[in-house]
VEXMAR-297440 format. One record per residue (C-alpha): residue number from 1; residue in three letters; x negated, y, z. Coordinates in Angstrom, 1 decimal. Layout:
BEGIN
PT   pos   code        u        v        w
PT   NUM    ala        X        Y        Z
...
END
This chain:
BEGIN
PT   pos   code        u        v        w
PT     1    unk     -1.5    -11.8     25.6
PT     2    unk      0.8     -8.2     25.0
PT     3    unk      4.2     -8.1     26.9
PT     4    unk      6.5     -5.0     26.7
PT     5    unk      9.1     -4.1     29.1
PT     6    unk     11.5     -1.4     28.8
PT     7    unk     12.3      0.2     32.1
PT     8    unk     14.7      2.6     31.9
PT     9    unk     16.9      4.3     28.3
PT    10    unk     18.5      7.3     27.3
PT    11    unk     22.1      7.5     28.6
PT    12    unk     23.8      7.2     24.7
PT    13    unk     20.2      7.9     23.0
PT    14    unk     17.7      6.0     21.4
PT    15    unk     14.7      7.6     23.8
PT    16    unk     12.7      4.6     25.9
PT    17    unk     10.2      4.4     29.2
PT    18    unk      8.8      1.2     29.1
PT    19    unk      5.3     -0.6     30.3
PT    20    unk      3.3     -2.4     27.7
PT    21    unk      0.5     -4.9     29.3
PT    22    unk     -2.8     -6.4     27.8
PT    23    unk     -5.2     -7.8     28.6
PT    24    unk     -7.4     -4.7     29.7
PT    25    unk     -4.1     -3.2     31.5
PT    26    unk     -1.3     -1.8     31.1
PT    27    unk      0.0      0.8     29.1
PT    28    unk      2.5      3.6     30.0
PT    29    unk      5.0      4.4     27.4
PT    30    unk      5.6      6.4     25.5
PT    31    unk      2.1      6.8     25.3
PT    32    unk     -0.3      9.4     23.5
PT    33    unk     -3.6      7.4     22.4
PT    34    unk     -6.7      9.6     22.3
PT    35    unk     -8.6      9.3     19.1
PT    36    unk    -12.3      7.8     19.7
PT    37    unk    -13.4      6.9     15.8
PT    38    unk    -17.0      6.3     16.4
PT    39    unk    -16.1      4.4     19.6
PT    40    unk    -16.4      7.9     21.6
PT    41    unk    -13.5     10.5     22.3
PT    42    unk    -16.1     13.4     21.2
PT    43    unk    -17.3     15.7     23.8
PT    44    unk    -15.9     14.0     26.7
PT    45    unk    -17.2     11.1     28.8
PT    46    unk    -15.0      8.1     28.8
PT    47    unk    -14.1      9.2     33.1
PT    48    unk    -13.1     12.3     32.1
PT    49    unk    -10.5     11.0     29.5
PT    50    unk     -9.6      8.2     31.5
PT    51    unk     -8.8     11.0     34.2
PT    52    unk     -6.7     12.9     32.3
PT    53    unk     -4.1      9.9     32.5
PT    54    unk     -4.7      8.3     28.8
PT    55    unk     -4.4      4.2     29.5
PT    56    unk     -5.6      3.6     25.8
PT    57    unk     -8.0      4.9     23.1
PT    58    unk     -8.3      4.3     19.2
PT    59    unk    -11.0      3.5     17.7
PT    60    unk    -11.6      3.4     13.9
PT    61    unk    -12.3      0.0     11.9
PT    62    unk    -13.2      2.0      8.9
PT    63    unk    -16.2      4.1     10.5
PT    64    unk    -17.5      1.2     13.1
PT    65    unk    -17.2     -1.0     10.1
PT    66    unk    -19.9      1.0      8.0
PT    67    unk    -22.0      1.9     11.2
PT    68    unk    -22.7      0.4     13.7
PT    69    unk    -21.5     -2.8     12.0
PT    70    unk    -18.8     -5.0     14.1
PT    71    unk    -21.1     -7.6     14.4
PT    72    unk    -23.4     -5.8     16.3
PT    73    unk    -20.3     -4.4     18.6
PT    74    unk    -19.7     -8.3     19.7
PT    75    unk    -23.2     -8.9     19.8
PT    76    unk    -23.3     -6.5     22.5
PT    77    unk    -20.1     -7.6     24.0
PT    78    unk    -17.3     -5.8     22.6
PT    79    unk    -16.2     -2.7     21.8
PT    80    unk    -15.2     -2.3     25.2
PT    81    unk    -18.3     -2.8     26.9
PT    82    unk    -20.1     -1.0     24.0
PT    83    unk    -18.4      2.3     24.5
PT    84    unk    -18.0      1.8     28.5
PT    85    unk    -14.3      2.0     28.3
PT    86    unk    -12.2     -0.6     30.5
PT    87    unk     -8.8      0.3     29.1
PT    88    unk     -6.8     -0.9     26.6
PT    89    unk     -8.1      0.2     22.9
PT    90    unk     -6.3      0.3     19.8
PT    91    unk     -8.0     -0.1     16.3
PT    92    unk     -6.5      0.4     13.4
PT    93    unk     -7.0     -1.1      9.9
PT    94    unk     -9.2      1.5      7.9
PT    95    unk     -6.7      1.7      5.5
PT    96    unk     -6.3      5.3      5.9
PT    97    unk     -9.4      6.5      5.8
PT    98    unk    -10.0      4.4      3.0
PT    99    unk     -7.5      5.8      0.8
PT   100    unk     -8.4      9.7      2.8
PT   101    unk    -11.8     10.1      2.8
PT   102    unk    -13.3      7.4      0.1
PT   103    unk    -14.7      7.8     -3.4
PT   104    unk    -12.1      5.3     -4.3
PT   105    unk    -13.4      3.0     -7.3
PT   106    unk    -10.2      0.4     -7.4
PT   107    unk     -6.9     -0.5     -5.5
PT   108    unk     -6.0     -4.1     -6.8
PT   109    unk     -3.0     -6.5     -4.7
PT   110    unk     -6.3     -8.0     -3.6
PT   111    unk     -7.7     -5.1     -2.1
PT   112    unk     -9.4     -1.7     -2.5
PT   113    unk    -13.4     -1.5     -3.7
PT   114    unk    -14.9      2.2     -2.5
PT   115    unk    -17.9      3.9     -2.4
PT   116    unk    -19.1      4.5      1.9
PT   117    unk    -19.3      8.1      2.9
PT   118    unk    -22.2      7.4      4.4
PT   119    unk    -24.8      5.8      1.5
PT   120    unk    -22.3      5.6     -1.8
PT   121    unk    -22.7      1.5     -1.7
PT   122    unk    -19.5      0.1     -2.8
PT   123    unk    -17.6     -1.7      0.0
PT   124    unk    -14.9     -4.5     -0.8
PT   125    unk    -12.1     -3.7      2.2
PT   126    unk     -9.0     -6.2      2.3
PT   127    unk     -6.6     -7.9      4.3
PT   128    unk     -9.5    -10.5      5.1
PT   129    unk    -12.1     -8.3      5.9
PT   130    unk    -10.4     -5.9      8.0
PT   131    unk     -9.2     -8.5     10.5
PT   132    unk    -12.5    -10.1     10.2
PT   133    unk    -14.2     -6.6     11.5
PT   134    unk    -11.1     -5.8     14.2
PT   135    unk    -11.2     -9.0     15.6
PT   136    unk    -15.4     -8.9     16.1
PT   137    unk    -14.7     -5.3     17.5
PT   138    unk    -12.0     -7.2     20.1
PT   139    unk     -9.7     -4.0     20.5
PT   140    unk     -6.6     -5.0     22.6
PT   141    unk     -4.1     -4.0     20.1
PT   142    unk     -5.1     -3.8     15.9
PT   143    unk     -3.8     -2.8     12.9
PT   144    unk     -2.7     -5.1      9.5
PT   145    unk     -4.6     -4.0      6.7
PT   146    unk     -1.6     -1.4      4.0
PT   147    unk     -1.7      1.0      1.9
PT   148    unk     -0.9      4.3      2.6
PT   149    unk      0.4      6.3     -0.2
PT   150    unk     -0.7     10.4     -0.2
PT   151    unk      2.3     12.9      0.9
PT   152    unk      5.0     13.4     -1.3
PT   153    unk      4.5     10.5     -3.6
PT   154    unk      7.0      9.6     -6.0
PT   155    unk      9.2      6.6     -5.7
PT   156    unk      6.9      4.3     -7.9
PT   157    unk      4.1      5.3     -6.1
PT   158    unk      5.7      4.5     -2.5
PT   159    unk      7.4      1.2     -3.7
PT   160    unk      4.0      0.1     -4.9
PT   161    unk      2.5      0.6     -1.8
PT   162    unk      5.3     -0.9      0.4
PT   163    unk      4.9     -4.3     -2.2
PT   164    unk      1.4     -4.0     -1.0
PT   165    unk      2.1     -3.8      2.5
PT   166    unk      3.8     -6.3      3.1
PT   167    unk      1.7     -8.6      1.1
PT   168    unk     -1.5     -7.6      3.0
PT   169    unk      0.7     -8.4      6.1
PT   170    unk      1.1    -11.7      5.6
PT   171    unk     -2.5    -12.3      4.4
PT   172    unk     -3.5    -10.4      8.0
PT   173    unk     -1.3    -12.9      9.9
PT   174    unk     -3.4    -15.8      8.4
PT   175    unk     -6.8    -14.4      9.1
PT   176    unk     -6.4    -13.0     12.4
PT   177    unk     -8.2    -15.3     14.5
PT   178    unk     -7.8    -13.9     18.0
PT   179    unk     -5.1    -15.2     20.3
PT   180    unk     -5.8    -12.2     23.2
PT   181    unk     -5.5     -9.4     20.1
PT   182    unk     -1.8     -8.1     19.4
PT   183    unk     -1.3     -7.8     16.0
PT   184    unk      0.9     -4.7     14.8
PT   185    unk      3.0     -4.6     11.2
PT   186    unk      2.7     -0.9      9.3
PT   187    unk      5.9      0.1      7.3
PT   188    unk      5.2      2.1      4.6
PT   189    unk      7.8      4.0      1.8
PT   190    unk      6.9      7.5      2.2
PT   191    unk     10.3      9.6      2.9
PT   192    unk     12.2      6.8      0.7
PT   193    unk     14.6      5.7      3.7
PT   194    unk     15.7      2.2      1.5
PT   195    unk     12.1      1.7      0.6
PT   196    unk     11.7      2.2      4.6
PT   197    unk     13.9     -0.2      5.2
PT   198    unk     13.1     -2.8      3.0
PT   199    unk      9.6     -2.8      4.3
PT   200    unk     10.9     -3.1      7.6
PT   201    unk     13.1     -5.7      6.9
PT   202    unk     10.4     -7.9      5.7
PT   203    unk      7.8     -7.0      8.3
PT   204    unk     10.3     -8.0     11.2
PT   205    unk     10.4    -11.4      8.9
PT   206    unk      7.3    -12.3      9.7
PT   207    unk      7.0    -11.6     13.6
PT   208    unk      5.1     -9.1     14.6
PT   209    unk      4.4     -8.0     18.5
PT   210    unk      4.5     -4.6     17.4
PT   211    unk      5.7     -2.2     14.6
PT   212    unk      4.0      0.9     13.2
PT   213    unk      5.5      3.7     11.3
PT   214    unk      2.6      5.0      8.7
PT   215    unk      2.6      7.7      6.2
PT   216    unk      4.4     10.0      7.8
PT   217    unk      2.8     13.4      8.9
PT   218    unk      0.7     13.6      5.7
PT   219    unk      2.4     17.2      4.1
PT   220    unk      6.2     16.3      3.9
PT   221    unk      8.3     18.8      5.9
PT   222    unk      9.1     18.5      9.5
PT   223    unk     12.7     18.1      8.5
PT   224    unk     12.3     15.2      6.3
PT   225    unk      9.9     13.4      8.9
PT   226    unk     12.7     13.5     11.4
PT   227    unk     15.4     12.3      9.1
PT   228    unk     12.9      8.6      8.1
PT   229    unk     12.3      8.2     11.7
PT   230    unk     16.2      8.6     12.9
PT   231    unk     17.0      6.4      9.7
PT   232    unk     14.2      4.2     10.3
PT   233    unk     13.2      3.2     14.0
PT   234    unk     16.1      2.1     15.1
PT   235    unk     16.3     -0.8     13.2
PT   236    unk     13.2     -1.8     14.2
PT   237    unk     13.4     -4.4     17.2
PT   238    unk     14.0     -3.0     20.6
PT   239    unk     12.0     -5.5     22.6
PT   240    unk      8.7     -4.3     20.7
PT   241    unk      6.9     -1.4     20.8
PT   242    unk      6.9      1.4     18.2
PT   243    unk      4.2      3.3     17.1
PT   244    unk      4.3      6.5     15.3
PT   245    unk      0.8      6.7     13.6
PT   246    unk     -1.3     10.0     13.2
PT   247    unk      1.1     12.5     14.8
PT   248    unk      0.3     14.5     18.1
PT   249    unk      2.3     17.7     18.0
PT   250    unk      4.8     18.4     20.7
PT   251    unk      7.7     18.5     18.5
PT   252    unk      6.4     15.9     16.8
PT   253    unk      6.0     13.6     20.0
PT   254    unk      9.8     15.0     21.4
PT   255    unk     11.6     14.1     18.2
PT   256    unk      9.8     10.7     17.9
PT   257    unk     10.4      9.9     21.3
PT   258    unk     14.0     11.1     20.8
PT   259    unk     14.4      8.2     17.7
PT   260    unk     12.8      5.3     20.0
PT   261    unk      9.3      5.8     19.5
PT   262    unk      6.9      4.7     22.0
PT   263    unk      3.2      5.3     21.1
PT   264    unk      1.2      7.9     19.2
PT   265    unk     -1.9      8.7     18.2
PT   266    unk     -3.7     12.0     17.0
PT   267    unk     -7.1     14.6     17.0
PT   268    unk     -5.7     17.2     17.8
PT   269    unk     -6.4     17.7     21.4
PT   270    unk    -10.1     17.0     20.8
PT   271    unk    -10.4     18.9     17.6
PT   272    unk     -8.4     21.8     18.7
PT   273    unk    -10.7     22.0     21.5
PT   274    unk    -13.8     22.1     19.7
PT   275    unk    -12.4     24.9     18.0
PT   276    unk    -11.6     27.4     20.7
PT   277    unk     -7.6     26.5     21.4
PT   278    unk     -6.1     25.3     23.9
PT   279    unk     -2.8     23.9     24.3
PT   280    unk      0.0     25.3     27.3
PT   281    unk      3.1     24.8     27.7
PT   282    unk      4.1     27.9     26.0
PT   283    unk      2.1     27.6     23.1
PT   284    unk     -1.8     27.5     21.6
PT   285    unk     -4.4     30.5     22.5
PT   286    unk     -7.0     31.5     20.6
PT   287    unk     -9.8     31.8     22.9
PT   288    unk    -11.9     33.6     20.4
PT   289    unk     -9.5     36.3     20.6
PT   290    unk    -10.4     39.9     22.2
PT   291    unk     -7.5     39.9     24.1
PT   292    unk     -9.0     37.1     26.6
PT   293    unk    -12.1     38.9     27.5
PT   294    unk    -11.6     40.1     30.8
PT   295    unk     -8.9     37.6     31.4
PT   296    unk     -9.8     36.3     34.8
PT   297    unk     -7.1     33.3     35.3
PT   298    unk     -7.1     29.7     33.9
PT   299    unk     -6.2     28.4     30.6
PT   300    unk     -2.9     27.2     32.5
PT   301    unk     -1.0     28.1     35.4
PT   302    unk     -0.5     25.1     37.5
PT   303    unk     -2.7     23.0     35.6
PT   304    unk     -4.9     20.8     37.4
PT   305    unk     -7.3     19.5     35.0
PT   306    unk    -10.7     20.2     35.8
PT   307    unk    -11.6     23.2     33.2
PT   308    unk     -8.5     25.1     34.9
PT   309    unk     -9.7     24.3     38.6
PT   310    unk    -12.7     25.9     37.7
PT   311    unk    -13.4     28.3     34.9
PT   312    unk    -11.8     31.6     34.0
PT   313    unk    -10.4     32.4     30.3
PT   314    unk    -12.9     34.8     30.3
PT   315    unk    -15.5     32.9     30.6
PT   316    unk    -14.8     29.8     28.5
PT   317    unk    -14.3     32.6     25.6
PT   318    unk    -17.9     33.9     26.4
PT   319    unk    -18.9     30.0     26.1
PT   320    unk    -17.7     29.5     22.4
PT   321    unk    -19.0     33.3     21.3
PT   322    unk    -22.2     32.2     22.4
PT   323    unk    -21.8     28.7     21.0
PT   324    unk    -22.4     27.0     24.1
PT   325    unk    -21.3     22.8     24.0
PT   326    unk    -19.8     23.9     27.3
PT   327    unk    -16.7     25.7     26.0
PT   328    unk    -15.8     22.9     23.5
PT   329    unk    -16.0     20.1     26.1
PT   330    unk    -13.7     22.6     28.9
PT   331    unk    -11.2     23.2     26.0
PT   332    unk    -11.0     19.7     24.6
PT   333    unk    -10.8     18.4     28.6
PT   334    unk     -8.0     20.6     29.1
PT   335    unk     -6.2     19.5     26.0
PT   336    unk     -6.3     15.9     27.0
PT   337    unk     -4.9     16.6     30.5
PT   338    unk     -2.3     19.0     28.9
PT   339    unk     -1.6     16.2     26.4
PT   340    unk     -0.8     13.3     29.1
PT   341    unk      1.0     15.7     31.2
PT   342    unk      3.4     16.2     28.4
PT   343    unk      3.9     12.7     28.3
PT   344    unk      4.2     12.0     31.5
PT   345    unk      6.9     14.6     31.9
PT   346    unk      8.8     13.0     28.6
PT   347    unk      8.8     10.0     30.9
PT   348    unk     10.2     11.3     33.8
PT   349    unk     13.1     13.1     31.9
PT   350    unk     13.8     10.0     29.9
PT   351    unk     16.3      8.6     32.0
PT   352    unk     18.9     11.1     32.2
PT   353    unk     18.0     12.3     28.4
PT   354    unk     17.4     15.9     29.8
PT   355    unk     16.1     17.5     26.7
PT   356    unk     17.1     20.8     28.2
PT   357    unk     14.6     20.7     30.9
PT   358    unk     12.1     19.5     28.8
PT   359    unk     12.0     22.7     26.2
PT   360    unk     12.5     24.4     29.1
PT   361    unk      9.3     23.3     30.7
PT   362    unk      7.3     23.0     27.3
PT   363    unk      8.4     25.3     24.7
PT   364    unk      5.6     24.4     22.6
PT   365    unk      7.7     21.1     21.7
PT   366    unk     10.6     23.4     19.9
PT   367    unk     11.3     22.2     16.6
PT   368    unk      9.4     24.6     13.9
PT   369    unk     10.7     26.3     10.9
PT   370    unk     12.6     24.0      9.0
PT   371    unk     10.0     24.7      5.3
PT   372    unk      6.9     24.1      8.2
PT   373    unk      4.7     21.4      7.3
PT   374    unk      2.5     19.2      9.6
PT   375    unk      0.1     17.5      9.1
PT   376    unk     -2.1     14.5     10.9
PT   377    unk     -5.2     12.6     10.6
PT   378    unk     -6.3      9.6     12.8
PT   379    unk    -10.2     10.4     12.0
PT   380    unk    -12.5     12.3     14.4
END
């Protein structure tokens, strides 16, 4: 039920435009995924995202697991219908956020017992169970069940988890029951490039229609991120899509694209937003700052989302100083269209591999200090 098509390469890179379809549409790539967790991209209504150009959302297993249950999600007829979204959607395994945001009680090869964030019960989450929730939810694309190790683990740590991985993998393609979900493999090996590899190796084994690159973003440097996914993606086969998990800054997005990746996923326009900056081309603002109180022109110059058409800087600073839900939902808006725009342009420029134009035209994607370190989270 998921083809991919790769329309036009790099001239001598590894840089991709391609067009993913499912069954709720087709997808645009590369591709930035908004981040809906609770089965809502917070702050915005689903038309207003869907304006901004995103063909696909991500919703969290781990959260609409725990509340509002997946069995009342297809009792109501989908997470699609529930959340009045008739794009593609994305779920991913609540792995993460289990090993994130948990009280974690015990991590076995069978599976990981916590305590919820939202009552202290203990929860059993495995291979098993997470399919078992995904497939009730009936998200276009989902996630196999790993274990992602914390930044900066050592070797031991990161082999452990890729032996995991790959197990759970196997254990997901046996209980995933639906024929019109795409099942993705996770590799895992934290900045280990052979431990990469190896997990790679094993999840092309076993057939995947896509491949995800996890654990990466979570505190290592920007330097060392690049280097795993220049080593890593690659290898990974061309006729699938690749998916970059949890990263959604511009330099980020440009030197994934650059390795062959084709989808991401991050908070940070809607989070960003809720806190007062914006995203240009040229860089963040502050819109708490004094400096933007009598600033009469738009967030962006040129930017047609519907906060820019409309609203002064000025004024959306007055919003947040006076803590008005306005100014969050006109910044987060903004951030989405800024967001797709990006992409959008990365997929014109694609063919020709003009990089040039592309700093150019978004400075904000230049690569940061070399000791910078970035971090992402796929939670709202």
């Amino acid at each position: 039920m998921l083809t991919f098509e790769i329309i036009e390469s790099e001239p001598a890179g590894h840089a991709r435009h391609g067009r993913l379809v499912t069954p709720h549409g087709e997808i645009r790539t590369p591709a930035f995924m908004p981040i809906g967790t609770r089965a809502t991209v917070k702050g915005v209504w689903p038309d207003q995202v869907r304006d901004s150009g995103a063909d696909i959302l991500l919703a969290n297993t781990y959260h609409l697991g725990q509340r509002p249950g997946a069995e009342l999600v297809a009792e109501l007829g989908g997470l699609h219908r529930f959340m009045g979204w008739d794009r593609p959607i994305l779920t991913d395994s609540g792995g993460y956020q289990v090993f994130s945001l948990a009280e974690l009680n015990r991590i076995t090869d069978e599976g990981v017992t916590f305590r919820s964030h939202l009552d202290g019960q203990y929860i059993h989450l495995d291979p098993r169970s997470s399919m078992r929730i995904q497939n009730q939810l009936g998200a276009d694309i989902i996630m196999a069940f790993d274990q992602c190790p914390p930044g900066q683990s050592d070797r031991a740590v990161a082999g452990q988890a890729v032996e995991r991985t790959v197990r759970w993998a196997e254990q997901c393609r046996r209980h995933h029951q639906r024929s019109d979900q795409a099942l993705f493999g996770i590799v895992q090996g934290g900045v280990y490039h052979d431990l990469r590899r190896t997990c790679a190796e094993r999840l092309i084994e076993l057939d995947f229609p896509g491949y995800a690159v996890g654990g990466l973003s979570v505190g290592e440097p920007y330097a060392q991120m690049v280097a795993v996914l220049r080593e890593l993606v690659p290898s990974l086969p061309a006729n699938r899509p690749r998916y970059l998990m949890g990263v959604g800054k511009p330099c980020d997005i440009l030197a994934a694209v650059r390795a062959g990746i084709d989808m991401f996923d991050c908070v940070l326009p809607t989070r960003n937003g809720r806190n007062a900056c914006a995203f240009t081309a040229t860089g963040t603002m502050k819109l708490r700052n004094e400096r933007y109180r009598r600033q009469d022109e738009p967030l962006e110059g040129g930017c047609p989302c519907p906060a820019c058409q409309k609203f002064s800087r000025a004024y959306i600073r007055h919003l947040f100083l006076a803590h008005e839900m306005l100014g969050p939902m006109l910044v987060s808006v903004h951030n989405l269209w800024f967001f797709q725009r990006f992409m959008q342009r990365l997929r014109d420029l694609i063919p020709q591999g003009d990089w040039a134009t592309m700093l150019a035209e978004f400075p904000v994607a230049q690569e940061p200090l070399a000791n910078e370190s970035l971090t992402g989270e796929a939670t709202e």
